[in-house]
Structures are given as structure tokens and as C-alpha cells.
SEPAVO-310365 format. One record per residue (C-alpha): residue in three letters; x, y, z. Coordinates in Angstrom, 1 decimal. Last residue first. Example, Ala and Ser with C-alpha at 12.3 -4.5 7.8 and 13.67 -1.06 7.14 Angstrom:
# residues 2
NODE, rest, east, north, up
NODE, Ser, 13.7, -1.1, 7.1
NODE, Ala, 12.3, -4.5, 7.8
This chain:
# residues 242
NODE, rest, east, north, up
NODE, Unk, 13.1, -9.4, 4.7
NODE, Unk, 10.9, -6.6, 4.2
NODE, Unk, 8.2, -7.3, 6.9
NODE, Unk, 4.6, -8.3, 6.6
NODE, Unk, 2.1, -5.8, 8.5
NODE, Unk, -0.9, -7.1, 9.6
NODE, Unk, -4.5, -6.1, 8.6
NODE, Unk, -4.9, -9.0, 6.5
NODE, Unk, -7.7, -9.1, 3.5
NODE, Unk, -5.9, -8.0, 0.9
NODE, Unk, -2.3, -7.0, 1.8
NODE, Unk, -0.2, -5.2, 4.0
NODE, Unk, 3.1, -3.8, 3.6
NODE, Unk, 6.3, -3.7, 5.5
NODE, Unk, 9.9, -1.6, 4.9
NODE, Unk, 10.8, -0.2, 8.0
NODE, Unk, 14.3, 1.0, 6.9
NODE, Unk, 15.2, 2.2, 3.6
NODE, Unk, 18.2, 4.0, 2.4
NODE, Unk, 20.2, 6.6, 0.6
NODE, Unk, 24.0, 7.5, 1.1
NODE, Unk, 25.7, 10.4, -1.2
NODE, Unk, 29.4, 11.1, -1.0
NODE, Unk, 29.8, 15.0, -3.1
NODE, Unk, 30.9, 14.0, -6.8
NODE, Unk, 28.3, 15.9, -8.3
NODE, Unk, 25.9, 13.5, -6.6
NODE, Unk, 27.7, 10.6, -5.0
NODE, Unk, 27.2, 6.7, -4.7
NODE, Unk, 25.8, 4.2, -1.9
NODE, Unk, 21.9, 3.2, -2.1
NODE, Unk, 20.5, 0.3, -0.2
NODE, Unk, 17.4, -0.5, 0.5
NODE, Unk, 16.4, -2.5, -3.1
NODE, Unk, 13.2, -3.5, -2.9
NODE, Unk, 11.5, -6.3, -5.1
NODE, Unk, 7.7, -6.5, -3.9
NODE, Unk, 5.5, -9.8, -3.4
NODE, Unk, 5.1, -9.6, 0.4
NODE, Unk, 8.4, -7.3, 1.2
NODE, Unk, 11.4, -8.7, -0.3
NODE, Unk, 14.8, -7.5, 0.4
NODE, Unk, 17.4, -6.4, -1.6
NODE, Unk, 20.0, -4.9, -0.2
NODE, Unk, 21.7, -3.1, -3.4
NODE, Unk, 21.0, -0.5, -5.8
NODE, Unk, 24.3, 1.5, -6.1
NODE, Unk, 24.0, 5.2, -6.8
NODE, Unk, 25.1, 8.1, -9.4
NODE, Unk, 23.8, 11.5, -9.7
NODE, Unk, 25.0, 13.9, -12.1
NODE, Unk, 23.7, 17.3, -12.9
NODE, Unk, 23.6, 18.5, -9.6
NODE, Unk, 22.7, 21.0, -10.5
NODE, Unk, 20.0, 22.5, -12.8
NODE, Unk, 21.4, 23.2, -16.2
NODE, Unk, 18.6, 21.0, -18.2
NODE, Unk, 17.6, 17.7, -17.3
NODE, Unk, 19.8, 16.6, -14.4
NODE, Unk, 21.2, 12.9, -15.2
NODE, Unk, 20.9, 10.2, -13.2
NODE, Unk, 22.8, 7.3, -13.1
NODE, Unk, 21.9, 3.8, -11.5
NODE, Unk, 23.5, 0.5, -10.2
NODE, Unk, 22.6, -3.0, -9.9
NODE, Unk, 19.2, -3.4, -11.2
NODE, Unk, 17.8, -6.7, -10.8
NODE, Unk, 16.7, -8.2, -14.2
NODE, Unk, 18.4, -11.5, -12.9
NODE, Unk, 20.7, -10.7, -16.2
NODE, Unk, 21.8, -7.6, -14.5
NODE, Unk, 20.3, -4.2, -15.1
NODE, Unk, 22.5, -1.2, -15.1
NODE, Unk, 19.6, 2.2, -15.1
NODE, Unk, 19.9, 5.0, -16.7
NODE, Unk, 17.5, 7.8, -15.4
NODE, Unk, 17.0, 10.9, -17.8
NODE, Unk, 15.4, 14.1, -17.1
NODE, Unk, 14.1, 16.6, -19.3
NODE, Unk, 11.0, 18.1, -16.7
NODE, Unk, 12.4, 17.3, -13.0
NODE, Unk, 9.0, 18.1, -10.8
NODE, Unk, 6.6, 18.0, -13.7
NODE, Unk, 6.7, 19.1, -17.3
NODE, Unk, 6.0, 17.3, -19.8
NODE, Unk, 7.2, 19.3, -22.3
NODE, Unk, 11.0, 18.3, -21.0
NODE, Unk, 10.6, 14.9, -22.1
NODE, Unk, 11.0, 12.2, -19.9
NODE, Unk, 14.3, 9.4, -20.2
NODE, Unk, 14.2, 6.1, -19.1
NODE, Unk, 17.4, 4.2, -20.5
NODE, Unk, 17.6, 0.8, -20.0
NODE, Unk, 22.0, 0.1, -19.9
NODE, Unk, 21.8, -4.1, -19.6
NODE, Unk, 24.4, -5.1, -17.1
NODE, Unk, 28.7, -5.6, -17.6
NODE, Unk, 31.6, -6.4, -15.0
NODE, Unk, 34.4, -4.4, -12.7
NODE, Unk, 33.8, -2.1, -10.6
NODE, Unk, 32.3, 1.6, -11.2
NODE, Unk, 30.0, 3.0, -14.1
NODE, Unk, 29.1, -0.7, -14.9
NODE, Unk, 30.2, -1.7, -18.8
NODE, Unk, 27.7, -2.2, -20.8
NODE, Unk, 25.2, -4.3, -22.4
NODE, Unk, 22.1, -2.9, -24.9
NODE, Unk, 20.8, 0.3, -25.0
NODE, Unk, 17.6, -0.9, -24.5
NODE, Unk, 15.1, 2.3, -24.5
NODE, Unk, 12.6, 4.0, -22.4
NODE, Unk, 11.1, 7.1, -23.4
NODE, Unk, 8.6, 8.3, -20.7
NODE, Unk, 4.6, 9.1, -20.7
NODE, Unk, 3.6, 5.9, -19.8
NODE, Unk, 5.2, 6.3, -16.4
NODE, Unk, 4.0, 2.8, -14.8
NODE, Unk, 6.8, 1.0, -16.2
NODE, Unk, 9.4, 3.5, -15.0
NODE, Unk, 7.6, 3.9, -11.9
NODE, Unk, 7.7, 0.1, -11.0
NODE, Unk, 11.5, 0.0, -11.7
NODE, Unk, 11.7, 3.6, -9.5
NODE, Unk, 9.7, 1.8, -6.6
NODE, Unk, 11.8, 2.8, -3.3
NODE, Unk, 13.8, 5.5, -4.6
NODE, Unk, 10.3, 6.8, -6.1
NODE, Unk, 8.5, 6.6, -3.3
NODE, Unk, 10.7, 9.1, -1.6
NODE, Unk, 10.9, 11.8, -4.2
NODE, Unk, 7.3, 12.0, -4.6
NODE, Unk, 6.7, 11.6, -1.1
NODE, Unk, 9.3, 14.7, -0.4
NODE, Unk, 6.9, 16.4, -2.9
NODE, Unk, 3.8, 15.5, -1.2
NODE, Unk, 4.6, 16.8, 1.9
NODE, Unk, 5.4, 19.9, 1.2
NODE, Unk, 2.3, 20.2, -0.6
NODE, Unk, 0.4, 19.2, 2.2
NODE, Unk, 2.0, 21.8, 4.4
NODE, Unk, 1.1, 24.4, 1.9
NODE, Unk, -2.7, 24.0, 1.4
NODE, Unk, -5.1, 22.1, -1.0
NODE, Unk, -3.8, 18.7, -1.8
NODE, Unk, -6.9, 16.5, -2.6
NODE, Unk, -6.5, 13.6, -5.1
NODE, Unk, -3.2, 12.5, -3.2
NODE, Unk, -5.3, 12.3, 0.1
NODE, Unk, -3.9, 13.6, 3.0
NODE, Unk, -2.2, 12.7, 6.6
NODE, Unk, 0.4, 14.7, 8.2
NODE, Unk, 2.3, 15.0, 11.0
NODE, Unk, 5.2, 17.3, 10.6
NODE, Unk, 8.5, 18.7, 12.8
NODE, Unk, 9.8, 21.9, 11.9
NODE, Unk, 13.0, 21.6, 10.0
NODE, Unk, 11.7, 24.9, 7.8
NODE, Unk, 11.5, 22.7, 4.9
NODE, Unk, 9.3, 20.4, 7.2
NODE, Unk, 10.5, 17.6, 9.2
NODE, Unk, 8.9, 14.3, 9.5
NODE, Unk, 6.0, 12.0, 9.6
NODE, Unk, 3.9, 11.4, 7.1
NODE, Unk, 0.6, 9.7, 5.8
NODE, Unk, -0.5, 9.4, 2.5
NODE, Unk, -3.8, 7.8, 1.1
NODE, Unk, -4.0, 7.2, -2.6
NODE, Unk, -6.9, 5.4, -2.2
NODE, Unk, -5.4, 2.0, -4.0
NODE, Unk, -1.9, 2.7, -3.2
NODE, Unk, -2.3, 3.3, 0.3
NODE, Unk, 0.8, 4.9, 2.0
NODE, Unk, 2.5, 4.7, 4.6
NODE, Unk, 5.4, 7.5, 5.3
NODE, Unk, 8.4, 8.5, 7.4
NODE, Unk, 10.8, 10.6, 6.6
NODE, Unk, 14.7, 11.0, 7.9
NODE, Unk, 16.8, 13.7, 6.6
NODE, Unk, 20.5, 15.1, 5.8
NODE, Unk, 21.5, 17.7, 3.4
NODE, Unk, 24.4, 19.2, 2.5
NODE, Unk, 28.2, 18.2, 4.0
NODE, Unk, 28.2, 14.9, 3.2
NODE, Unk, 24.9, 14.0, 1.0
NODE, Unk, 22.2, 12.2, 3.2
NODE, Unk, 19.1, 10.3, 2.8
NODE, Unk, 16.9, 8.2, 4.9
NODE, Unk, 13.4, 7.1, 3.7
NODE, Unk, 11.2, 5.6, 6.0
NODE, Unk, 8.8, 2.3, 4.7
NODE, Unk, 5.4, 1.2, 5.3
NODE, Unk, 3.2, 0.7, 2.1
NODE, Unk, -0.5, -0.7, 2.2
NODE, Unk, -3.2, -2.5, 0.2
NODE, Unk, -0.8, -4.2, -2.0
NODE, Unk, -2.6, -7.4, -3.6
NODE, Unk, -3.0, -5.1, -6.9
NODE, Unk, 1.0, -5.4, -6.8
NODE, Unk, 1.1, -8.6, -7.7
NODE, Unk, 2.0, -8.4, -11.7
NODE, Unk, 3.8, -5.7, -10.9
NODE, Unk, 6.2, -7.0, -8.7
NODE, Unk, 10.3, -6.2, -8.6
NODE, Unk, 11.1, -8.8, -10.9
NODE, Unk, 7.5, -8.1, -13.3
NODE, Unk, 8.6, -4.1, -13.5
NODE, Unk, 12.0, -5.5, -15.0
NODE, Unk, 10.4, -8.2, -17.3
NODE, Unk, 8.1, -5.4, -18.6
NODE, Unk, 10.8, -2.8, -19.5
NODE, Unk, 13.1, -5.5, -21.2
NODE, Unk, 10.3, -5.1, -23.7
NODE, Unk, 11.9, -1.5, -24.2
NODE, Unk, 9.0, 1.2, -24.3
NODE, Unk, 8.5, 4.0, -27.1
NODE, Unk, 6.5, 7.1, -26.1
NODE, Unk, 3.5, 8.4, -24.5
NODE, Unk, 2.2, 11.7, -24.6
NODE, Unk, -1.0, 10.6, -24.1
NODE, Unk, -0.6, 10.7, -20.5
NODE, Unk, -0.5, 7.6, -18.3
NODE, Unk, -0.6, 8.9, -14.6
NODE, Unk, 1.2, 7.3, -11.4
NODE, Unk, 3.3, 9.7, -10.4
NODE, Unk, 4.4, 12.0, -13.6
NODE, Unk, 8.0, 13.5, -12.8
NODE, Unk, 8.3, 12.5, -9.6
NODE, Unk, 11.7, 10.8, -9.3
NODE, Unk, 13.0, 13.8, -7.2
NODE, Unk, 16.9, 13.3, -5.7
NODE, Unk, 18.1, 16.8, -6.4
NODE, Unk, 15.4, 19.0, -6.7
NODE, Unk, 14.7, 17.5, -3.7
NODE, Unk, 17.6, 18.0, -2.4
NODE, Unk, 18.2, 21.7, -3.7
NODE, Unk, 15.1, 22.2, -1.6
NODE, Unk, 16.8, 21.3, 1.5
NODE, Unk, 20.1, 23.2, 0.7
NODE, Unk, 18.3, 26.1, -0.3
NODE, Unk, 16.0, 26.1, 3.2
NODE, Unk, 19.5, 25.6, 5.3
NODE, Unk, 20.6, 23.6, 7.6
């Protein structure tokens, strides 16, 4: 594979416009916003001293990749395991305060990406810094049926991995979301990304969705999450998504 096609992935697939930051540049939130992020956890997540998970992602013909990752919420402690952009293997463990060299970069902006698929509603709550809007109920970009469009869109002065971005997410009246649509900010392509949000599993007192079925620019796109675990204040063993 080549090093374009594994950078246009992440340029492709990155949710980490500001990771876990509240800026003052922040904007107008939907109260549908806080009953999402409460579905898939928030109110719990302070009991999250750990995250297990691998991410696996594909797009027919372009890009395939397994990574896996645990990371520590609270410390910001990341470790990986994986590929680099040059498909060498990596091991890597670093703090998120502290990225001073190449590999750790790397690393850093495939976790980015990663933790986002995995957390997005958390993200969107967390990123003070977006626009998120009720757009009210519409109908699902494929099948049959309606959900709540919530709009998250980030400005493009904010700069960041994906600066002008928008994520719509299809929430049902569980506040699960059922399907999402991205759209590239800018002229960058792919400027459409569409995926199902499906197998949900529960992992201590986190929402995940592990299953992610759509295209990107109309090329067949399959995302998803194995390993899920976490551990929580005071045990040292994992709990499995289930």
C-alpha cells in the first residue's frame, strides 16, 4: 500500500479536530446534545480508568489496517500497537501531554481517528468548541424510517486535523445513533462519508457502537471494534464489551 493511500485515510476517517479541550471559541449546543452523551456514558465516565479496544478499518481497494490501543483517560496515557505509515510494525507507549518525536506523532493521529469512531457522541459533547444543532426528524440516508438529524459542525479557524468539518448524526428516539454522514470541510476528498452505527455493546457504563458499514465517495467502507474492555476505579481487571 501506499504512504498517500494511508494518509488519505486518516485524512479520511479523522474525528480529531480538538480532543478533549474546551476552547473559547465555543458555540451553540442542542439539549438533545446532553441526553446523547448521557446514553453512551458521560455521567460515569469519571469511573473509566482504562480503554481496551482495536480499531479495524478498510475501504475496498484503498486502505486496510488493524490498531491496537489502551488508553488512560485520566493520565492521558496511550499505548499502541500496529503499523506505521511506512507499514513497519510499532510499539509505542506515550503520554498525550508529551509528544516530542515522529513515531509518537504518528501514533497519535491514528489515536485521534480511532478514539473517535469509538466515542464520537462523547466527543461531540466534550468538543466545546463545535456547533451542534437539532435539525429536527428526518428521513435515514438509506432504508426506510426517520431519527433526529444533530448536526456537529467545527469551524474552519479552529484548525486541527479536519478544520470545517461537519458530522450529522441520525439519532433514534432511544438517543442511539443509527447512522452518520460526514462531510469533508473544504475540497479535500472524500468529501462524503457515510456509515451505520450498529452492534452495540456495553462496556462497564459506556454505549459502543462496533459496527460500521457504509462508503466513502461511494468506495465500500467497513469499520469496527473488537477487544473492547475497560477498567475501573479500584479493579485491575478488565470488563468486557458485551
Amino acid at each position: 500500500m501506499t504512504n498517500v493511500s494511508r494518509v488519505t485515510m486518516i485524512r479520511i476517517l479523522a474525528f480529531g479536530v480538538l480532543v478533549f479541550t474546551s476552547t473559547s471559541w465555543a458555540q451553540s449546543r442542542a439539549p438533545i446534545l446532553d441526553q446523547i452523551a448521557k446514553t453512551y456514558g458521560l455521567d460515569s465516565f469519571g469511573q473509566v480508568e482504562a480503554i481496551r479496544y482495536t480499531w479495524n478499518g478498510e475501504i475496498t481497494g484503498l486502505f486496510k489496517a488493524s490498531r491496537k490501543w489502551e488508553w488512560e483517560p485520566k493520565t492521558g496515557k496511550v499505548s499502541y500497537e500496529g503499523k506505521d505509515k511506512d507499514g513497519k510494525p510499532v510499539n509505542v507507549t506515550y503520554m498525550r501531554s508529551q509528544i516530542n518525536d515522529d513515531a509518537k506523532k504518528q501514533a497519535d493521529a491514528g489515536f485521534t481517528n480511532d478514539n473517535y469512531w469509538l466515542l464520537f457522541p462523547l466527543h461531540a459533547y466534550w468538543d466545546t468548541s463545535a456547533t451542534v444543532t437539532d435539525e429536527g426528524m428526518k428521513k435515514l440516508p438509506v432504508g426506510a424510517g426517520s431519527a433526529t438529524l444533530v448536526s456537529v459542525k467545527y469551524g474552519a479557524e479552529l484548525g486541527g486535523y479536519t478544520p470545517g468539518d461537519t458530522w450529522d448524526l441520525y439519532v433514534g428516539k432511544d438517543n442511539h445513533v443509527e447512522y452518520l454522514v460526514f462531510h469533508h470541510g473544504g475540497d479535500k476528498k472524500p468529501s462524503l462519508v457515510k456509515a451505520t452505527w450498529t452492534g452495540y455493546k456495553k462496556a462497564g457504563p459506556l454505549l459502543i457502537s462496533t459496527e460500521h458499514r457504509g462508503n466513502a465517495d461511494g468506495k465500500p467502507l467497513h469499520i469496527f471494534m473488537s477487544d473492547v474492555a475497560v477498567k475501573l476505579t479500584g479493579s485491575d481487571k478488565w470488563v468486557e464489551a458485551k
